[in-house]
C-alpha positions as CSV (number, residue, x, y, z in Angstrom):
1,X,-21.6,-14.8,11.8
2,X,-19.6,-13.1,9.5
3,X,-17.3,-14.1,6.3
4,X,-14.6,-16.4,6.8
5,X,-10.9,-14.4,6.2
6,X,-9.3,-15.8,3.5
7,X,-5.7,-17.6,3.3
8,X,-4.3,-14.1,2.3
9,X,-5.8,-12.3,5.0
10,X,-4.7,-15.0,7.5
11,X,-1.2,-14.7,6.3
12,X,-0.9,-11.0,7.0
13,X,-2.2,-11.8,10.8
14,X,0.5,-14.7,10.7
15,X,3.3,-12.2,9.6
16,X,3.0,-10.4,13.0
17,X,3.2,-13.4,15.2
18,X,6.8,-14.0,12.7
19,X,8.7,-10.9,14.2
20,X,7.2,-8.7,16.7
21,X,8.6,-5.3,14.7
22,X,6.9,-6.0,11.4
23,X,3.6,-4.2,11.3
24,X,1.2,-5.2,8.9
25,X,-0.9,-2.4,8.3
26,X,-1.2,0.2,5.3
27,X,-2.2,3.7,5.3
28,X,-1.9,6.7,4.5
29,X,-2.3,10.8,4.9
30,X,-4.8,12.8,3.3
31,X,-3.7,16.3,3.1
32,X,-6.7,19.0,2.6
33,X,-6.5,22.9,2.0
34,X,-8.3,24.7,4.9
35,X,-12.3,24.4,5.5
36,X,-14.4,26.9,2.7
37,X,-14.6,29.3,5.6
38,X,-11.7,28.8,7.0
39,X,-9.9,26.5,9.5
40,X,-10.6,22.4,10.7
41,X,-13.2,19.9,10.8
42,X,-13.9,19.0,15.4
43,X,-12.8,16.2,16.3
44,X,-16.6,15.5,17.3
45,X,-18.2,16.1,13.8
46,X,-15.2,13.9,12.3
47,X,-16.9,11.2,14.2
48,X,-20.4,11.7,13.3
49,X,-19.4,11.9,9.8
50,X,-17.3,8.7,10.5
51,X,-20.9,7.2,12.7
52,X,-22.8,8.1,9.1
53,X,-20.8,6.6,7.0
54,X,-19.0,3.6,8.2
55,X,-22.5,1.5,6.7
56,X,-20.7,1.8,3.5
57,X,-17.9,-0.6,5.1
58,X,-19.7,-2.7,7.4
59,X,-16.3,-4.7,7.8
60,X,-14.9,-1.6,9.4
61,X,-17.9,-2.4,12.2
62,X,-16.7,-5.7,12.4
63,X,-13.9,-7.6,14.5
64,X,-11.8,-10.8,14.6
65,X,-13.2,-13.8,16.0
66,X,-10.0,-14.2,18.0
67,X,-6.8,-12.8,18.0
68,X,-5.2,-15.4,15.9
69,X,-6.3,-18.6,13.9
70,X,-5.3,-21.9,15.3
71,X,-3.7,-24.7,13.4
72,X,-7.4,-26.2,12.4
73,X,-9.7,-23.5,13.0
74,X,-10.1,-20.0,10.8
75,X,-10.8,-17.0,11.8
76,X,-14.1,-15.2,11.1
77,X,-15.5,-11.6,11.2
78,X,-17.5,-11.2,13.9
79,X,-19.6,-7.8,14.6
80,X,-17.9,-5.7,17.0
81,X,-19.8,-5.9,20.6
82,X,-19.6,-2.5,21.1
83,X,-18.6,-0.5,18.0
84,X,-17.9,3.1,18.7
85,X,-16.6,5.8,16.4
86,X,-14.8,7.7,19.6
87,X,-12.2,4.7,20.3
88,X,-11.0,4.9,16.8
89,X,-11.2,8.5,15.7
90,X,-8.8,10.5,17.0
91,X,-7.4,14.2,17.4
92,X,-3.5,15.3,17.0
93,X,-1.8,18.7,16.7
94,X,0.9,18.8,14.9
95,X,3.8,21.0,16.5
96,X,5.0,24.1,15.3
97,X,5.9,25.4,12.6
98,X,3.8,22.2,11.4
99,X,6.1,21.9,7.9
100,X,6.9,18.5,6.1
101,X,9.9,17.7,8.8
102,X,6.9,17.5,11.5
103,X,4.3,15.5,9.5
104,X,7.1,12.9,8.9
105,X,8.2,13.0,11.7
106,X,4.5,12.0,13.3
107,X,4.0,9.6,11.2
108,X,6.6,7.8,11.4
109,X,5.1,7.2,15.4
110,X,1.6,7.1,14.4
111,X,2.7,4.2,12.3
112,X,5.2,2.3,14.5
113,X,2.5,1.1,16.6
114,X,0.2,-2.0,16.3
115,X,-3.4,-2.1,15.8
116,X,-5.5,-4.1,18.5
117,X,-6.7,-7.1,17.8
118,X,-10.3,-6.9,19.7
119,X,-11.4,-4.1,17.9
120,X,-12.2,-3.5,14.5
121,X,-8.9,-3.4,12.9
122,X,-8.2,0.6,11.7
123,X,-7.7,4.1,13.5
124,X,-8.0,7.5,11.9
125,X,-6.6,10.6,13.4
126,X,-7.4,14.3,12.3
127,X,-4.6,15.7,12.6
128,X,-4.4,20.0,12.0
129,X,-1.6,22.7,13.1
130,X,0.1,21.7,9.3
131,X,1.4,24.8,7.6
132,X,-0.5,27.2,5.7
133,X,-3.8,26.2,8.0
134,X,-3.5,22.9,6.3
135,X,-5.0,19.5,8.1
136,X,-4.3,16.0,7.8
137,X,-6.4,12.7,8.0
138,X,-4.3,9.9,9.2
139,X,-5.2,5.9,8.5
140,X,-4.0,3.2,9.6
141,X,-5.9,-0.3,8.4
142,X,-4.6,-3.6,9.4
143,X,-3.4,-5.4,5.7
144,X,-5.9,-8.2,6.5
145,X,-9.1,-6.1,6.4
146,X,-7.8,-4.1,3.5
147,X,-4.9,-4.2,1.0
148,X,-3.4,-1.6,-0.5
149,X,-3.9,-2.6,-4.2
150,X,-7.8,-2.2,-3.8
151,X,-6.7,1.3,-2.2
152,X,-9.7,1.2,0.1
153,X,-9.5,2.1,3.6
154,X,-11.8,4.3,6.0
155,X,-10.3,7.3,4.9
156,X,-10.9,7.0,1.4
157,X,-15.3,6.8,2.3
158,X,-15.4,10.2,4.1
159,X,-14.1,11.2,-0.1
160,X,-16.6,13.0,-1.9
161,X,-16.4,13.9,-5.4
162,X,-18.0,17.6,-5.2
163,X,-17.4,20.2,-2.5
164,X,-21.5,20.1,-1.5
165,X,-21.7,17.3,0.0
166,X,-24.5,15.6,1.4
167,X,-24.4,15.8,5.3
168,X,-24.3,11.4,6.2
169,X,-28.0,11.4,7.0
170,X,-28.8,12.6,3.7
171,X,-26.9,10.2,1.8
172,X,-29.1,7.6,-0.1
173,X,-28.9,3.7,1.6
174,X,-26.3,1.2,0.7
175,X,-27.5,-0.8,-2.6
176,X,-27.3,-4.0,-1.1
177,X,-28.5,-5.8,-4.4
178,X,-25.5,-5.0,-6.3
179,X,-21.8,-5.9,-5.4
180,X,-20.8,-2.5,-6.7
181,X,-23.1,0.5,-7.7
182,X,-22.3,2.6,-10.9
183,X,-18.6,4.6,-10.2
184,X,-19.2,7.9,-10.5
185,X,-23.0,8.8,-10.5
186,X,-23.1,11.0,-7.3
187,X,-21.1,12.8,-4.7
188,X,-18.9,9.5,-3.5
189,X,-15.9,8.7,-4.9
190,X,-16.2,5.2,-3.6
191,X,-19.2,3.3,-4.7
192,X,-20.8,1.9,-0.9
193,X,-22.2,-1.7,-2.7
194,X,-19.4,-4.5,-0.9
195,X,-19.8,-7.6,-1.5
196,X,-19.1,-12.2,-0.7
197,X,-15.9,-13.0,-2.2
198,X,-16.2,-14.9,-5.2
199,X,-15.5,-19.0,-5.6
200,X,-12.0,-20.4,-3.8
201,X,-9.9,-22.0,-5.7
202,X,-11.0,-25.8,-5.1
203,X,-14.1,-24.8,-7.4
204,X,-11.9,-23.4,-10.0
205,X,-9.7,-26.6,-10.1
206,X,-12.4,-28.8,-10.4
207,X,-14.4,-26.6,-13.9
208,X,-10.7,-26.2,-15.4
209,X,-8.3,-28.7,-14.7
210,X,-6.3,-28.1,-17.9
211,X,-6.3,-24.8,-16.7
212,X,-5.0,-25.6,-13.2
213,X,-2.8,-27.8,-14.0
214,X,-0.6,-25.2,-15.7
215,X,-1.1,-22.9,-12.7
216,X,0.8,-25.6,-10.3
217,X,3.2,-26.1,-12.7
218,X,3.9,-22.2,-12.6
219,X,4.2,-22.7,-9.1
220,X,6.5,-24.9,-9.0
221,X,8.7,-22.9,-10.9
222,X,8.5,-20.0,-8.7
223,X,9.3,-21.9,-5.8
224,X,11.9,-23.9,-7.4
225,X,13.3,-20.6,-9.0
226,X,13.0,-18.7,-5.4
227,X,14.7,-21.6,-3.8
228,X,17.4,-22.2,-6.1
229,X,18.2,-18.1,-7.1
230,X,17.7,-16.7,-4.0
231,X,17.3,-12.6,-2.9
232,X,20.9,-11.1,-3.1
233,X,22.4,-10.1,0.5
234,X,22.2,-6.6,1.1
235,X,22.3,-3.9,4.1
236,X,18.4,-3.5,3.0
237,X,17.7,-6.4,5.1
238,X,18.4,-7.4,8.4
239,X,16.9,-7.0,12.4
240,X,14.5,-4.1,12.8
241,X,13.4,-1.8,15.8
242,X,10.3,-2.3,15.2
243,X,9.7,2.0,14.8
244,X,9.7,3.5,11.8
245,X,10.2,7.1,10.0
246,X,9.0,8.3,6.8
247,X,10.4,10.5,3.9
248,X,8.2,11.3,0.6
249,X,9.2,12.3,-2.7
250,X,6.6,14.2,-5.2
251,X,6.7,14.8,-8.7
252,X,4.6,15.7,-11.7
253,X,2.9,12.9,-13.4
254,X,2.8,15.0,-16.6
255,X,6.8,14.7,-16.7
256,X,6.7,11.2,-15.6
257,X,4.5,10.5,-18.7
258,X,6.4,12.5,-21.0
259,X,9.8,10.3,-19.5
260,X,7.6,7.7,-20.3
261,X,6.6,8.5,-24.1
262,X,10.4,9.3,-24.5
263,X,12.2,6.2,-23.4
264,X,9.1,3.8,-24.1
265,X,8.0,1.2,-21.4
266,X,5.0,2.0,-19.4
267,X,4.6,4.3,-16.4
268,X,5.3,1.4,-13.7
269,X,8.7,1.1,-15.9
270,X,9.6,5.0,-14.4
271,X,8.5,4.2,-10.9
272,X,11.1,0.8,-11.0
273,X,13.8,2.4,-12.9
274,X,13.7,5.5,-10.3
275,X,13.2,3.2,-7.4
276,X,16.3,1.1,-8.8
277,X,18.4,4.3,-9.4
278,X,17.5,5.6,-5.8
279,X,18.6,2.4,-4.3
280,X,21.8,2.4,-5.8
281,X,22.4,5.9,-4.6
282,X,21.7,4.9,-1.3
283,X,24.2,2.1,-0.9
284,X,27.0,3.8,-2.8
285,X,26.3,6.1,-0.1
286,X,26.5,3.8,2.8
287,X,29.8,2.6,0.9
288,X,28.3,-0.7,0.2
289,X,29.9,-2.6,-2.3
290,X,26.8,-3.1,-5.1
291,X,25.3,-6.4,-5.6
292,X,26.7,-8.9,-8.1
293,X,23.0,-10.1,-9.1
294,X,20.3,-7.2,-9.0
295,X,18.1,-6.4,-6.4
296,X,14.6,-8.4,-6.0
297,X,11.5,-6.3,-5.0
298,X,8.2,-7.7,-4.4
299,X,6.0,-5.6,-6.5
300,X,2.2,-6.5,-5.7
301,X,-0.6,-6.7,-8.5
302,X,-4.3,-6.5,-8.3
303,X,-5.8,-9.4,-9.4
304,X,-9.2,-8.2,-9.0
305,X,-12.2,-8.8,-11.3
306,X,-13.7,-5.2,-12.7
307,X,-16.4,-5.7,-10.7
308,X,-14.6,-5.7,-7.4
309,X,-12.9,-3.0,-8.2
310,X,-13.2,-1.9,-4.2
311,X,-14.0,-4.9,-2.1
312,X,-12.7,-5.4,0.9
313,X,-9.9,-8.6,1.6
314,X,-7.0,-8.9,-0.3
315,X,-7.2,-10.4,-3.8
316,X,-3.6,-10.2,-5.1
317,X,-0.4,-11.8,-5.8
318,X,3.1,-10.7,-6.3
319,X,5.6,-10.4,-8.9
320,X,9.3,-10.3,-8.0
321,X,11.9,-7.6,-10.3
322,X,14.8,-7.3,-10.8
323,X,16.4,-4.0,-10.1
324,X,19.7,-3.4,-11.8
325,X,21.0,-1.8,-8.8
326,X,24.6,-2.6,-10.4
327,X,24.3,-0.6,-13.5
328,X,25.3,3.2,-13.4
329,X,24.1,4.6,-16.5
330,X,20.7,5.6,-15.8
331,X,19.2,4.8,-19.4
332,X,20.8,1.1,-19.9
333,X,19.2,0.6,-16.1
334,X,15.9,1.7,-18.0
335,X,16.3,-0.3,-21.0
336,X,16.9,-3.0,-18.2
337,X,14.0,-2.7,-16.3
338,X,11.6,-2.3,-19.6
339,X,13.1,-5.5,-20.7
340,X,12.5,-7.3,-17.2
341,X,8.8,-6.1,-17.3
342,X,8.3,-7.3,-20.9
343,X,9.8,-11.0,-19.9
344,X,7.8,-11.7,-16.7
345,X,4.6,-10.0,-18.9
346,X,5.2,-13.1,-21.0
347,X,5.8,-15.7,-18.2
348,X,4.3,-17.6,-15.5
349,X,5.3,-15.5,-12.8
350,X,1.9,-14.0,-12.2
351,X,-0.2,-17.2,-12.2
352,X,2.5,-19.2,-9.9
353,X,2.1,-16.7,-7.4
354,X,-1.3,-16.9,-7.0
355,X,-1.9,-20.8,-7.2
356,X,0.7,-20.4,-3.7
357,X,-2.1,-19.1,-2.1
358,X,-4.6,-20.6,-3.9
359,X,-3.9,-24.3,-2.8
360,X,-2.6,-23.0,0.9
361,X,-6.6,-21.9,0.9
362,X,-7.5,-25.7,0.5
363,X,-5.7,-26.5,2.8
364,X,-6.1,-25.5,7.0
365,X,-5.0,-21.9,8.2
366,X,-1.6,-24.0,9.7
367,X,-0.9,-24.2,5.7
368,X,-1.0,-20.4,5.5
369,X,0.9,-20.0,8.6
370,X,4.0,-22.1,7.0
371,X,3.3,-20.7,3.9
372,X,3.7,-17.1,5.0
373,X,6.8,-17.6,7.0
374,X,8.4,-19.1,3.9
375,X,7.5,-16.4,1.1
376,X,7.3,-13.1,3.3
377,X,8.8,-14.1,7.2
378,X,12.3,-13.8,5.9
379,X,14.8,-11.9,3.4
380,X,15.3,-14.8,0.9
381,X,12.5,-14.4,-1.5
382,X,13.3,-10.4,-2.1
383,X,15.0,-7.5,-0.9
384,X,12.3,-5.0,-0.2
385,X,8.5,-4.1,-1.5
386,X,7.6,-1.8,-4.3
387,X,3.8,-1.2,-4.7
388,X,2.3,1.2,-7.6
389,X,-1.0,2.3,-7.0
390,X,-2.9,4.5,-10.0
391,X,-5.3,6.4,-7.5
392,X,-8.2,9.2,-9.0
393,X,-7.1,11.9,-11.1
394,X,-9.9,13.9,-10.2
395,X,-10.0,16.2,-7.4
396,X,-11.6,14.9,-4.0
397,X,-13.0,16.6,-0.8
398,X,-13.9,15.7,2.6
399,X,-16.2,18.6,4.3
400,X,-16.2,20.7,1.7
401,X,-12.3,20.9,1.6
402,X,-10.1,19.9,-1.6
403,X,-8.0,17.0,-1.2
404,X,-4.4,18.5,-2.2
405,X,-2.1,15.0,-1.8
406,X,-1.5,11.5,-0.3
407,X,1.3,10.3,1.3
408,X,1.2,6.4,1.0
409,X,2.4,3.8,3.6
410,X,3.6,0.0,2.6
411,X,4.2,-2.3,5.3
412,X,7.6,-3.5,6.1
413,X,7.6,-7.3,6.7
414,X,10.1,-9.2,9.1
415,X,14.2,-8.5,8.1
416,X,13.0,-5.8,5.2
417,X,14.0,-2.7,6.6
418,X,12.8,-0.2,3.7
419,X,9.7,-0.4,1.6
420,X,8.1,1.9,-1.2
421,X,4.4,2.7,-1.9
422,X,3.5,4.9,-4.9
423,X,0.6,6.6,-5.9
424,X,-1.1,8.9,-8.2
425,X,-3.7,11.5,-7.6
426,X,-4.7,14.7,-9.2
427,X,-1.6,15.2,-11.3
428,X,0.8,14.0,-8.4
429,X,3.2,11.2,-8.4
430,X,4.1,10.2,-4.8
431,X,6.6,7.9,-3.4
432,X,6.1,7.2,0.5
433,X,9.2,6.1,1.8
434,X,8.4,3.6,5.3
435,X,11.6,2.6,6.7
436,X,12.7,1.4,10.1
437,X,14.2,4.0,12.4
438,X,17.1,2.3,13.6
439,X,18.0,-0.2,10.7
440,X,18.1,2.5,7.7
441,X,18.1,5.9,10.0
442,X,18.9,7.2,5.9
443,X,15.8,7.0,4.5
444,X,16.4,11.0,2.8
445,X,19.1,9.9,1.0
446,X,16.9,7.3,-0.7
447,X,14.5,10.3,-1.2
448,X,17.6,12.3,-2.9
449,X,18.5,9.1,-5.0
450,X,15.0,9.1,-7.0
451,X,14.9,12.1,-7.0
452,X,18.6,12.4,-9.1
453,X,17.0,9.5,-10.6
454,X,14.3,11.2,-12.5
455,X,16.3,14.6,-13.2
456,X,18.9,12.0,-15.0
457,X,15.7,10.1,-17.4
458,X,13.9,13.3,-18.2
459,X,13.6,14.9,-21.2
460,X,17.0,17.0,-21.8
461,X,14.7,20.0,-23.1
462,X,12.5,20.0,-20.1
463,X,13.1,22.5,-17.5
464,X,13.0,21.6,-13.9
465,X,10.9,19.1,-12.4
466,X,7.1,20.4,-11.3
467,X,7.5,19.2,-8.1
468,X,6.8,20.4,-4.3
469,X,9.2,21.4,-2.2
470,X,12.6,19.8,-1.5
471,X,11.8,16.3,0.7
472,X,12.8,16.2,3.8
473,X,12.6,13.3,6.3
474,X,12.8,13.3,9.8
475,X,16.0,12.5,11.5
């Protein structure tokens, strides 16, 4: 029998069952220059490399016990009766002339659909025909297997960290003695050691009780605070299609550092202030009348112990910003959101939100289910999600092919019709844009609004932004 899923995981299976067009899976697209000798991996060696490899993630082998947990029983992670590579790895073509408009455009429909429940819970999809001989690998992982923060997901194992590569068979066995093997002391970029989760939260209660005690009473808080001061109304939020599109916007993270050493704050203080200076752009343009309180995102944070740096589950909690959506100049909404970031740095927020889920986990998976439906099955708590995630700075390869960007996908839960996921690699700053077709069909102005938003905080002296290409989302 395999690990029981904690409350956290069982939450984002619950979210689903909330409203049929939320989709609780991450993901993302890994963009690679052409093969050293020119052209694609086959669809067929994608899978044996997938067939070598997937003992790194034995989870990825592994299925749900049942499609759901009951009120009383959990759900466990079962191995998968008949686990084969072929049903998940698949082959797309992108059409013609294969530019940014098509790519969005596909995964926008590669993501709109669900992940089945009796198989192990991701699908990867080599995707080729992008311009300039370019070719994509596309995830998708279902949130409970996986989340986002840990950034960890079967694309990320077929990573290596030179362009020769050991072929699979040639790669030394899983350390199965350690949780995590030494980062960086061979070809992987992901170490393959995974691990038990560590003690739930009943343990930690009963060696800390001081400690605990202030953690409930920082729950409290939040709930009270949540209850009392809820989310502001807004067109952000609202019935969904259950279809999505995509837009991306990509800048330098050089110049986003250098905004950063100018104004002060820290980098996650660019990526709010932009995202908060893109929003407001986007409903002036909708001819919205703005807020009178700001904006709340849920911005997710790792909570993870160093040594689980890349475990599998979810080991998080959330922190909810304000965005001063309402303010035009663009450095008072910095000063703003520095300020904000500073205050909940000092406050309870942090713990509160994880003692939530910490005493739903005493308690049985009905707990989680009520539990999920009141923080993230409706629009009260917050307005939209914001996740930053600081990936490698190095450069990466899969088949001896360099690794030249990521486009990142956040999940949109029920009534939030827009969500942001950031992330870093190589030099590149990346916002990936997921937003329902039908509810916001505007998604590139959004795109247009950060990016104003950055040209408008950068250094006056600098000269134009090191960026790619002009974004452009599919319509």
């Amino acid at each position: 029998m395999g690990g029981r899923l904690s409350m956290l995981d069982t939450m984002f299976l619950e979210l689903e069952q909330v409203d049929e067009t939320a989709h609780m899976h991450i993901g993302a697209a890994l963009i690679f220059d052409p093969l050293p000798h020119g052209g694609t991996p086959d669809v067929g060696a994608l899978r044996d490399y997938v067939r070598g490899r997937v003992e790194m993630l034995p989870r990825f082998a592994q299925q749900l016990s049942g499609p759901r947990a009951g009120p009383l029983t959990w759900l466990t992670w079962e191995p998968a009766q008949a686990f084969d590579p072929d049903v998940h790895v698949h082959h797309a073509t992108l059409p013609a002339p294969g530019d940014e408009a098509e790519l969005h455009e596909w995964l926008g429909d590669f993501w709109s659909h669900r992940l089945d429940r009796h198989r192990p819970l991701w699908e990867l999809t080599l995707l080729d025909g992008l311009e300039r001989g370019r070719w994509a690998l596309a995830t998708k992982t279902h949130h409970c297997l996986a989340d986002g923060v840990g950034s960890l997901d079967i694309g990320y194992v077929l990573l290596d960290a030179s362009a020769e590569a050991l072929p699979p068979h040639a790669q030394p066995p899983p350390d199965r003695d350690n949780e995590l093997a030494e980062h960086g002391n061979g070809r992987f970029w992901l170490s393959p050691g995974l691990a038990l989760r560590g003690a739930r939260a009943g343990v930690g209660a009963a060696l800390h009780p001081h400690e605990s005690l202030d953690r409930v009473r920082a729950a409290v808080e939040l709930i009270v605070r949540e209850e009392v001061i809820g989310a502001p109304r807004s067109s952000l939020n609202g019935p969904m299609s259950g279809t999505r599109h995509f837009a991306t916007v990509r800048l330098s993270l050089a110049d986003v550092k250098a905004t950063k050493r100018r104004l002060g704050g820290t980098v996650n203080d660019v990526v709010l202030a932009l995202c908060a200076g893109g929003l407001r752009h986007l409903l002036l343009t909708r001819g919205e009348e703005l807020p009178g309180s700001d904006l709340r995102a849920q911005v997710p944070v790792n909570i993870r112990s160093q040594d689980r740096e890349h475990a599998l589950g979810n080991e998080l909690t959330s922190l909810f910003v304000e965005l001063p959506v309402s303010e035009a100049d663009p450095l008072e909404r910095y000063r703003r959101v520095v300020e904000r970031a500073e205050q909940l740095k000092a406050g309870s927020q942090r713990a509160g939100g994880k003692t939530i889920v910490d005493l739903a986990d005493m308690g049985p998976p009905l707990a989680g289910a009520l539990l999920a439906r009141s923080m993230f099955g409706d629009t009260r708590m917050f307005n939209l999600t914001i996740t930053n995630v600081p990936g490698p700075q190095q450069r990466l390869y899969a088949f001896g092919a360099p690794l030249v960007g990521v486009l990142p996908l956040v999940p949109l839960f029920a009534g939030h019709t827009i969500g942001i996921a950031v992330l870093t690699y190589a030099g590149q700053m990346v916002f990936g844009l997921n937003a329902d077709r039908m509810a916001a069909p505007d998604v590139a102005v959004l795109a247009e609004g950060i990016t104003r938003s950055f040209s408008e905080l950068r250094p006056p002296e600098a000269k134009r932004p090191r960026r790619l290409p002009a974004v452009r989302a599919a319509s």
